[in-house]
Each structure stands twice: as C-alpha cells, then as structure tokens.
C-alpha positions as CSV (number, residue, x, y, z in Angstrom):
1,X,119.9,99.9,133.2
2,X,120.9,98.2,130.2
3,X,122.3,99.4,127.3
4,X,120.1,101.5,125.6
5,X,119.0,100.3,121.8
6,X,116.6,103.4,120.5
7,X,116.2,106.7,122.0
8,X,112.5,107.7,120.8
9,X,112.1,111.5,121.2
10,X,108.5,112.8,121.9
11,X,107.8,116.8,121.3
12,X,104.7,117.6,124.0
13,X,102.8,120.6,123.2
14,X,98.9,120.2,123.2
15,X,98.2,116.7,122.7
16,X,95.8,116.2,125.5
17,X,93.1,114.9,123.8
18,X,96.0,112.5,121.6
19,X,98.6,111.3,123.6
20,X,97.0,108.5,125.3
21,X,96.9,106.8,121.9
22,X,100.1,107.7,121.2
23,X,101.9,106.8,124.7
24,X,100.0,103.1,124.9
25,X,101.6,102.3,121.4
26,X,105.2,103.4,122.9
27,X,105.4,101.6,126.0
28,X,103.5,98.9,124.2
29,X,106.6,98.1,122.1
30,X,107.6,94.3,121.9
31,X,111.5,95.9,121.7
32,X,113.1,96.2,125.4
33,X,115.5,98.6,126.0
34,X,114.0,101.6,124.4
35,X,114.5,105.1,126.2
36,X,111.8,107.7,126.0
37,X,113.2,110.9,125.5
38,X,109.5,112.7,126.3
39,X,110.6,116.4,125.7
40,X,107.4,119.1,127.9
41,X,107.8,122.1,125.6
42,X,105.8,123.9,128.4
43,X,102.2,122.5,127.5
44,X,98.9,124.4,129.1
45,X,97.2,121.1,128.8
46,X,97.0,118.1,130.6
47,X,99.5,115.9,128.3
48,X,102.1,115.1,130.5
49,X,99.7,113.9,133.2
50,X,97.9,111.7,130.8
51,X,101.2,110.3,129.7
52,X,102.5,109.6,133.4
53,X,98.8,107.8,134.1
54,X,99.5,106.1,130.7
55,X,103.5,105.2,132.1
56,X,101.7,103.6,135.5
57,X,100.1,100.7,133.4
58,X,103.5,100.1,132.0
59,X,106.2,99.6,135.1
60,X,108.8,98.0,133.4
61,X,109.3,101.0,131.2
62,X,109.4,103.8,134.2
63,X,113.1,103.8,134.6
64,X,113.6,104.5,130.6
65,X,111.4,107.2,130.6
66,X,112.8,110.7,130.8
67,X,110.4,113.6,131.1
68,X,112.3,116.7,130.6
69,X,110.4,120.2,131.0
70,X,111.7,123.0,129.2
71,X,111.9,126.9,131.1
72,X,110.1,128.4,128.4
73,X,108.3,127.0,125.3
74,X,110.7,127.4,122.6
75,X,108.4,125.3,119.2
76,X,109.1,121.6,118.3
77,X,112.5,122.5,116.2
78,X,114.0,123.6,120.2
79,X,112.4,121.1,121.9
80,X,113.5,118.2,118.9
81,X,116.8,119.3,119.5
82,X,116.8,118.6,123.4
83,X,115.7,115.6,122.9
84,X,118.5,114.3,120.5
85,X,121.1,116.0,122.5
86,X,120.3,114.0,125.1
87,X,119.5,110.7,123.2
88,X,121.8,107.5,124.8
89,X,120.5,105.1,122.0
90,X,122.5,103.1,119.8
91,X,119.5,104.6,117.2
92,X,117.6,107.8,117.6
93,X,113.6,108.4,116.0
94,X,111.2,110.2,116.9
95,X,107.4,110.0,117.5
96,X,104.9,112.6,117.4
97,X,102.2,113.2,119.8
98,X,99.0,113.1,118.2
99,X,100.4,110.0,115.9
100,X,101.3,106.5,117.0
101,X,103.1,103.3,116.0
102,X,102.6,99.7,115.5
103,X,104.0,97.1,118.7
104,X,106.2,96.1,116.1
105,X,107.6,99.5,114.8
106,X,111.1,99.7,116.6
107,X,112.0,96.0,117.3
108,X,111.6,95.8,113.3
109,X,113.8,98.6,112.7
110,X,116.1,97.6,115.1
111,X,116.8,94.2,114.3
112,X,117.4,94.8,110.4
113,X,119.6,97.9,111.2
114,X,121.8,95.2,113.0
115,X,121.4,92.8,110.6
116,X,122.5,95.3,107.8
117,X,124.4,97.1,109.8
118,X,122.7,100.2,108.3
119,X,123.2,104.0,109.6
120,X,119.4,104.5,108.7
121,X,116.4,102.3,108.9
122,X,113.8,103.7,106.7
123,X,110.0,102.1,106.5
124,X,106.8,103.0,104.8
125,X,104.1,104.6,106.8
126,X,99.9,105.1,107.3
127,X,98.2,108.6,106.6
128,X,95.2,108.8,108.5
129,X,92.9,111.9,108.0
130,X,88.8,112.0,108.2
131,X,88.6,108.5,109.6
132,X,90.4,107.1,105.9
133,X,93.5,105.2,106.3
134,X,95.8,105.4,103.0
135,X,99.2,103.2,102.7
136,X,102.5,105.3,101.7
137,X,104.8,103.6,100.0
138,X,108.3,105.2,100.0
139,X,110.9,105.0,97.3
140,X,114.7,105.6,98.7
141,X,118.3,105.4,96.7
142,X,120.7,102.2,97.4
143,X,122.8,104.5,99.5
144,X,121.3,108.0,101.8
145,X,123.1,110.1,99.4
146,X,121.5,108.2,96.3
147,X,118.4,109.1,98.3
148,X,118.7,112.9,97.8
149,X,120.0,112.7,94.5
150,X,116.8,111.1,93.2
151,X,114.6,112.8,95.0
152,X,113.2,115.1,92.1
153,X,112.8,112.0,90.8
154,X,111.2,110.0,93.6
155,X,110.1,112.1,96.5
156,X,110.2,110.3,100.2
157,X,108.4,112.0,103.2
158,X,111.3,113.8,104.4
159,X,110.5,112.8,108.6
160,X,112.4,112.3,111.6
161,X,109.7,109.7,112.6
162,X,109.9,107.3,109.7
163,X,113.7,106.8,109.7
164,X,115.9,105.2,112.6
165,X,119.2,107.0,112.2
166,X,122.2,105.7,114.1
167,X,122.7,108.6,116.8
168,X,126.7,108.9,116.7
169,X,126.3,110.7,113.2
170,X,123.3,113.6,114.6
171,X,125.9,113.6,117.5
172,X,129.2,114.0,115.9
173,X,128.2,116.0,113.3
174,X,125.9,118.4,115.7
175,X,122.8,117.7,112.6
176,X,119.8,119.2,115.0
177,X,117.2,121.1,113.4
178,X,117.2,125.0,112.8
179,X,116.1,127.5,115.2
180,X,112.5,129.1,114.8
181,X,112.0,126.9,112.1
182,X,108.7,125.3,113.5
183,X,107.1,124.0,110.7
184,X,108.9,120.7,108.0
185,X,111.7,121.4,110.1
186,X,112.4,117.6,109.6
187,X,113.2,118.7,105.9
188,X,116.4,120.1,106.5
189,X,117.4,117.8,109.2
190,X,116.7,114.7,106.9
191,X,118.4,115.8,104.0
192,X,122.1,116.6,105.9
193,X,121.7,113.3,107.8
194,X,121.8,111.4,105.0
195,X,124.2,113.4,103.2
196,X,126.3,112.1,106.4
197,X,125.3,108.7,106.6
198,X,126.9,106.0,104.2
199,X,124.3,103.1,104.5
200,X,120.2,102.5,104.4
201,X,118.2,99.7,104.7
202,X,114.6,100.4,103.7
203,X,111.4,97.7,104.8
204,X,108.9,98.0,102.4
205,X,106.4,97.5,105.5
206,X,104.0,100.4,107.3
207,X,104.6,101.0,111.1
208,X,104.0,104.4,111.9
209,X,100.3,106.3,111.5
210,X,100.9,109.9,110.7
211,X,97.3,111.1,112.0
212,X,96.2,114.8,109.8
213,X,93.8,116.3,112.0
214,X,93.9,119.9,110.4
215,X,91.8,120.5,107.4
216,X,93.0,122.5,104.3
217,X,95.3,125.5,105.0
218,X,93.7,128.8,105.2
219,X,95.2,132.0,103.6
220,X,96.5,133.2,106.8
221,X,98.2,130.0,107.8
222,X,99.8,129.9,104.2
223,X,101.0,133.2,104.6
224,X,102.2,132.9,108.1
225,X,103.9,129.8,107.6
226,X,105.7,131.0,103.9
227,X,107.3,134.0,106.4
228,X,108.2,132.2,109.3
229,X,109.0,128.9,108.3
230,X,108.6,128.0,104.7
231,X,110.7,130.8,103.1
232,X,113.6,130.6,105.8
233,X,113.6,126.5,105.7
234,X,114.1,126.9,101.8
235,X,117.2,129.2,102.1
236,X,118.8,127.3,104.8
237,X,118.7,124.0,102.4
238,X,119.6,125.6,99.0
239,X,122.5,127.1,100.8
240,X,123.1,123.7,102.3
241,X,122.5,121.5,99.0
242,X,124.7,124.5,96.7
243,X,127.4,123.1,98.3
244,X,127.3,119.7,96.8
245,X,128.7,119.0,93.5
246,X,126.5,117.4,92.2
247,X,124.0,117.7,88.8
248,X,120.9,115.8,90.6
249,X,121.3,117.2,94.0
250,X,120.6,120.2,92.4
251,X,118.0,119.5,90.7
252,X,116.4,118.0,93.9
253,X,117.0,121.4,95.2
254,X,115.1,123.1,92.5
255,X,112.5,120.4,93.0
256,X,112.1,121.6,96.7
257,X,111.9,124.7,95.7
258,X,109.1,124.8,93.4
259,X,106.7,121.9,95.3
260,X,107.4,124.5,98.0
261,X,106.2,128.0,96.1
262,X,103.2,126.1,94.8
263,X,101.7,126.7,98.3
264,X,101.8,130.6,96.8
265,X,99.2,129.8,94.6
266,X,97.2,127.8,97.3
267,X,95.9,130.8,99.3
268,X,92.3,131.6,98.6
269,X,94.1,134.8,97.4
270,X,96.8,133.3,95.5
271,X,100.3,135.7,95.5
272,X,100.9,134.7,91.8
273,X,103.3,137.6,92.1
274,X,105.5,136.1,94.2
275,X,105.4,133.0,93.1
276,X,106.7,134.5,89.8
277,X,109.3,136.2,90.9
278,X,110.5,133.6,93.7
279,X,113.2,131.0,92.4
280,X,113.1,131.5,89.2
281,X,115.5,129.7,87.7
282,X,113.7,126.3,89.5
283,X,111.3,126.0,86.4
284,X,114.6,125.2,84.2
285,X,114.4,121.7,85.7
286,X,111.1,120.7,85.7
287,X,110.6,118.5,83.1
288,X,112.9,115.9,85.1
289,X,110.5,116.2,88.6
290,X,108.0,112.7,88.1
291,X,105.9,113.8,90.6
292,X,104.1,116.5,88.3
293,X,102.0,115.5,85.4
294,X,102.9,116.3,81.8
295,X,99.5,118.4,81.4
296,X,100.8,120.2,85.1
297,X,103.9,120.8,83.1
298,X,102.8,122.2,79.9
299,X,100.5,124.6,81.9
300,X,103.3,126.3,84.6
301,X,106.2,126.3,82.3
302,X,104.7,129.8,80.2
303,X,103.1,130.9,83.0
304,X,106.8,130.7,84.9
305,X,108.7,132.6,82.2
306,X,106.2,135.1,80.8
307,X,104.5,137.3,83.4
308,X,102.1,138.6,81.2
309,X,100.6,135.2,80.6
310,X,99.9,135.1,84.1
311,X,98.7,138.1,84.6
312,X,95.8,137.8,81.9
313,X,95.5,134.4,83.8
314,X,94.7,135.6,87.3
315,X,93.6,139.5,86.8
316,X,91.2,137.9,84.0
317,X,90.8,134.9,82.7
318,X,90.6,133.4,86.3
319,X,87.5,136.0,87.7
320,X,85.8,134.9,84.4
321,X,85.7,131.3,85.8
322,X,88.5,129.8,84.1
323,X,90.2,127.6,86.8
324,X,93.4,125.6,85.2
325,X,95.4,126.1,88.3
C-alpha cells in the first residue's frame, strides 16, 4: 500500500436508503491513495451491506477501505473520534452518509494543500433540501486563527466535512470531539483545530452536497437537543474560547452564544424565559454580529435587557396576533 494521502472518515448509522449515493461519489474519486475510514456505529439497517456491494464495483479501492464495527453504538461524536484516531492520512476529512461529494472533491483539496503547504484546506459547499440546490459561499480569515476571530463578523459552516485538516495536529494535540455531544459536535472540534493550526488555503469552489432531509425542528427535538447537546456544546466552547486573549474571539463567543439561544424562541412554545435569562451578557456585543439585520437588532436588544418588555410581548401582545419575532 502506498502512502496514504487523505483519510476520509464515514459515521454509519441509518443511511440505508443514502449511502449508495454517497459511497459511489467516494470510491469514485479521481485522487488515488485515499483511505476510507468507514466507522459501523452498530446500524440496524442494511448500510454497511449496501456499501460493501457499492465497494465490489470499485476493486482498486478494497485494500484502502477499513470497515470498523463498534461493540456498542456510542452517537456520531464516539464514532467520529474512532475514526480519526485511526486516520494514517497525510490529511484527515470527513464525509457524511446521507451527503456526497464531487469526483473532484479531494484531489482538489489535496493538491492545493501541497501547493500551499496549508494545515487546512477549506472549500465552499451545496445545500440540498426539497429537491433545491443553493450554493454556499464561505468567508474565512488569512490565517485559522483570523478565522475565529471574525467569525461574529463572517460566520463559516463550522464542519469537519468541508475542511481537509492536516492529521498530525488532531493527533498531536488529541482535538477529537466531546463525548455525548451528538448533535454540531463539529462546532467545538472546528474551532480548537484552527486555533491549532497556523495556515489555510481556502478554494472559492463547491465540492461537497450537504443533503437536509429533516423538515423544521419540532418543539420536542428543540428541547431535547438544547439539554443534551446544545446547552453542554456551548459551555464546553465558552470555557474553551475564555481562555484566549483576545477582544474578537470573544466576541465570536458571544456570537455563538446568542445564534445558539435563538433556537429558544423557535419552539412552537417558545421558552422566552430562558432565553432571557441564558447568557446574558451576549447581547452587549451584538451590534458588531453582520449576520443579523439592523431591524433584528433594534427589536432583541430591549427585549434582552428588560423582561417586562418581553413579557407584555409573549403573555400578550403575541396571543393578540402580533408576531415581530
């Protein structure tokens, strides 16, 4: 076997009726010498034999193709980690089931992370939901850090599938994502990679197709994922990003934090309560986060720091049929 050039790491878990797609636009890659790091968090479905029919069509890629099943299934933060642990590439990305990737994807990342030398690769991508296609352009810093310093400026998709990330620095630095957190766990793993990493080379160019095949969040799923995931995620990264010295990194953190407790007030029954009373102190710094209008602004700062203006709002003025959030 040759060396290894890019170790992609696949999470399995119930993409029977997707992985086909997604497996053909893998082993369909123009780049040789990719590994396959295909991670069987214990699926109930037929995924892994659809994949292995899928891997018959494709011979020359057999002996790069690790299938590792896990005792017990342990959610995709558990079964991301295995993968990277076990990641021999030069560069590491990953590739979610249900989505897939142009033939082009990784020889395209490859190739200009050698030519720049880079420690990250990062590329635009395609959002696919309801049979519409949208183009996401990405906006990055000159430098990884740079990248999280603007952010509250210029938000990127924080995902482990849209950046090739040179695997010495998840490996040295032991950067693998947090336990039980199941949901955006790319979040936190994103942001201390490139607060690790020195160099980034961004291609203004759309490889990957992040497919949404879930509709709008329900109340329960809001509520289920502020408990387990959301709410634990947040204070794992402000702890994280509280120990940088730095003015813009913390307002990136306060950024996070409020695009995050907006989801409070997304719930059929929205817990305005606790979106009042949950990091507080991130309204301070909105007027420098670009991603919110001026008129979003001028509506959530008094309703942030007076509770009585939000109370009249949702016990009153809201059951009346006034809707301005």
């Amino acid at each position: 076997m040759k060396k290894v050039k890019v170790s992609v790491i696949v999470p399995v878990y119930g993409a029977e009726n997707y992985i086909e797609q997604c497996a053909r636009s893998l082993f369909g890659q123009t780049l040789d010498d990719i590994e396959y790091v295909i991670v069987n968090d214990c699926t109930i479905d037929k995924s892994i034999s659809v994949l292995e029919r899928v891997l018959k069509e494709y011979p020359h890629r057999a002996d790069y193709v690790r299938i590792v099943n896990l005792e017990k299934n342990g959610g995709v933060a558990n079964a991301r980690t295995v993968g990277m642990m076990l990641a021999t590439g030069e560069y590491t990305i990953h590739c979610d089931p249900d989505d897939y990737v142009d033939s082009d994807c990784y020889e395209t990342l490859y190739n200009e992370a050698h030519r720049t030398n880079a420690d990250i690769v990062t590329c635009d991508y395609y959002r696919e939901k309801d049979d519409k296609i949208e183009y996401v352009t990405q906006r990055y810093g000159s430098t990884p850090r740079k990248s999280i310093e603007n952010f509250y400026e210029y938000p990127f998709f924080p995902s482990l599938w849209s950046a090739l990330i040179r695997t010495s620095i998840i490996h040295v630095n032991q950067i693998y994502p947090y336990p039980g957190i199941n949901t955006g766990e790319d979040l936190n793993v994103i942001f201390r990679i490139f607060l690790k990493a020195e160099t980034l080379s961004y291609i203004h160019k759309a490889f990957y197709h992040y497919v949404q095949r879930n509709g709008s969040l329900t109340q329960k799923s809001i509520e289920e994922l502020w408990d387990k995931n959301i709410a634990p995620n947040l204070v794992l990264l402000s702890s994280f990003l509280d120990n940088q010295c730095s003015i813009e990194i913390q307002r990136t953190k306060h950024y996070l934090q409020y695009s995050k407790k907006l989801m409070l007030l997304q719930c059929k029954k929205p817990h305005w309560k606790m979106w009042y009373n949950t990091y507080k102190e991130c309204i301070d710094s909105i007027d420098y986060f670009q991603s919110y209008s001026a008129k979003h602004k001028l509506v959530m700062k008094p309703f942030a720091k007076h509770y009585f203006l939000l109370a009249l709002y949702y016990r009153i003025l809201r059951p009346m049929g006034l809707k301005i959030i």
